[in-house]
C-alpha positions in Angstrom: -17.8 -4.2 -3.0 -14.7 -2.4 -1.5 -14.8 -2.3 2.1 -13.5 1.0 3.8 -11.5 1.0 6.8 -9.8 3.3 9.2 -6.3 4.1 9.7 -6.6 2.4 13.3 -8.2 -0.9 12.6 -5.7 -1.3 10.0 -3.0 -0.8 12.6 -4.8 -3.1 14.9 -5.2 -5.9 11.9 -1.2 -5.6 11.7 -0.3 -5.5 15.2 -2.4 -8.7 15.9 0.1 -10.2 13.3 -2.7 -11.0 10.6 -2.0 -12.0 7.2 -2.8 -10.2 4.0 -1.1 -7.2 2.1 -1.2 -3.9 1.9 -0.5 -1.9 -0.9 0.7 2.4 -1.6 -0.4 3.6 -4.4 1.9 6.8 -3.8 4.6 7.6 -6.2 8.0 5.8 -5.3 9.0 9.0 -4.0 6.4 9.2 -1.2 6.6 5.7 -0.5 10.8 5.6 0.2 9.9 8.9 3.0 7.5 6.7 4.9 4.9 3.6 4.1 3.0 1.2 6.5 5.2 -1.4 7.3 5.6 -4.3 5.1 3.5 -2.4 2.4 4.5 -2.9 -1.5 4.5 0.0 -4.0 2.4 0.3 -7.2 2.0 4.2 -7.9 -1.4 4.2 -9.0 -0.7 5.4 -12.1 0.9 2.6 -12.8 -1.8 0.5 -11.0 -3.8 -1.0 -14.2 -0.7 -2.4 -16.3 1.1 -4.0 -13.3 -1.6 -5.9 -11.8 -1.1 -8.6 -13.0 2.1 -8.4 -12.0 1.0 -9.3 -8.4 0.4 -12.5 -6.7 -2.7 -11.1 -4.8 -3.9 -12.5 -1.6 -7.7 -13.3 -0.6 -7.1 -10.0 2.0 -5.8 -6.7 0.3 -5.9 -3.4 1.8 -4.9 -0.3 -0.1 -3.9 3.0 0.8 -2.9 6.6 -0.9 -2.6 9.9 1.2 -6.5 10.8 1.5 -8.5 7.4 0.5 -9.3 8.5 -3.2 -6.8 6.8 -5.3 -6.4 4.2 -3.2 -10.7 3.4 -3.5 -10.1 3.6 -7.3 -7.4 0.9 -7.5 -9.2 -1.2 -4.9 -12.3 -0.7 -7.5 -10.2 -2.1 -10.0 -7.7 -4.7 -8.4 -11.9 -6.3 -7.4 -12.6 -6.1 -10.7 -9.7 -8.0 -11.9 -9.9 -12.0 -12.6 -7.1 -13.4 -10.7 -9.1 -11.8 -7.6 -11.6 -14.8 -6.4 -14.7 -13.6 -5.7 -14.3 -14.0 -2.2 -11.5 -11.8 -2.2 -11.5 -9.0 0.7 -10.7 -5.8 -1.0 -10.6 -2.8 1.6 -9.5 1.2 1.3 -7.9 3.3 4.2 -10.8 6.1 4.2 -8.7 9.2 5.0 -5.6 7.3 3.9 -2.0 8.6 5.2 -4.0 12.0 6.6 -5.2 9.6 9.1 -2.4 7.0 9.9 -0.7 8.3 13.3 1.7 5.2 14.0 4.9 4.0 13.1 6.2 4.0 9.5 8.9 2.2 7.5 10.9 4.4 5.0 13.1 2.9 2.3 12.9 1.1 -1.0 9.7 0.2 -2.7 8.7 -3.1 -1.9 7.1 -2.9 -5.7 7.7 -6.1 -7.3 5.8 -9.5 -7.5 8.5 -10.8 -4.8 8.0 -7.0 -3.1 11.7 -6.8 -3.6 13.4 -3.2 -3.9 16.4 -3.0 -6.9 19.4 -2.8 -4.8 21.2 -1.9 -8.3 19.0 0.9 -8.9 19.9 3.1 -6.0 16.7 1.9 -4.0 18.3 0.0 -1.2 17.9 -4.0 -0.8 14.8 -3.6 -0.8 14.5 -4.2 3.6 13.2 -0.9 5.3 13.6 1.4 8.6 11.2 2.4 11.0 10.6 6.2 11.7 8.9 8.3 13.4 5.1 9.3 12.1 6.6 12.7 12.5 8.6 12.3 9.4 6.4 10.5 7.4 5.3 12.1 3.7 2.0 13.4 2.8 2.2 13.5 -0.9 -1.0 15.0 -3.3 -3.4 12.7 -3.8 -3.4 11.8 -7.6 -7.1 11.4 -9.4 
């Protein structure tokens, strides 16, 4: 079952330095204006045909601008057989609306390597921090 977790607990999970992923399932667009730091991209669109494109961890944590896209690809990224079934699968209930810390903008982090295309205009695929102030809160897509 997908776990749901607040915006603050997943800041506290990354400030305590702990290791699993996180992954915006915003369109690229959003994502380059501001993302939780060291996040990858997969626009959830997108979501079902590059999954496998991932080499997932046992810890994922996904995150859209309100929670609802974001529970639907954690509902299928559980669902998918290269997840163990020990897997921790968690959604940011309220999503971006609720993140109030820092945020990295920049190139999507959106391959298996979470490498940017510095020859498609996207930067080298390394990010800056900005202010919450600035970052993007994109329409939630069903």
């Amino acid at each position: 079952m997908v776990e749901e977790v607040t915006a603050a607990r997943l800041h506290e999970r990354l400030s305590n330095g702990e290791d699993f992923q996180v992954v915006d399932v915003r369109e690229a667009e959003a994502f380059r204006e501001g993302h939780v730091p060291g996040a990858i991209n997969i626009p959830f669109p997108e979501f079902p045909r590059r999954v496998a494109e991932v080499d997932w961890s046992e810890d994922v944590v996904l995150i859209c601008p309100v929670g609802r896209s974001s529970r639907q690809a954690a509902r299928l990224l559980e669902s998918y057989e290269e997840v163990g079934p020990d897997a921790r699968i968690a959604n940011v209930e309220d999503g971006y609306e609720a993140w109030e810390y820092e945020l990295e903008t920049g190139a999507p982090r959106d391959g298996p390597d979470g490498a940017g295309d510095p020859s498609d205009g996207t930067g080298d695929g390394r990010s800056e921090e900005t202010d919450a102030g600035d970052r993007s809160d994109g329409e939630d897509r069903p």
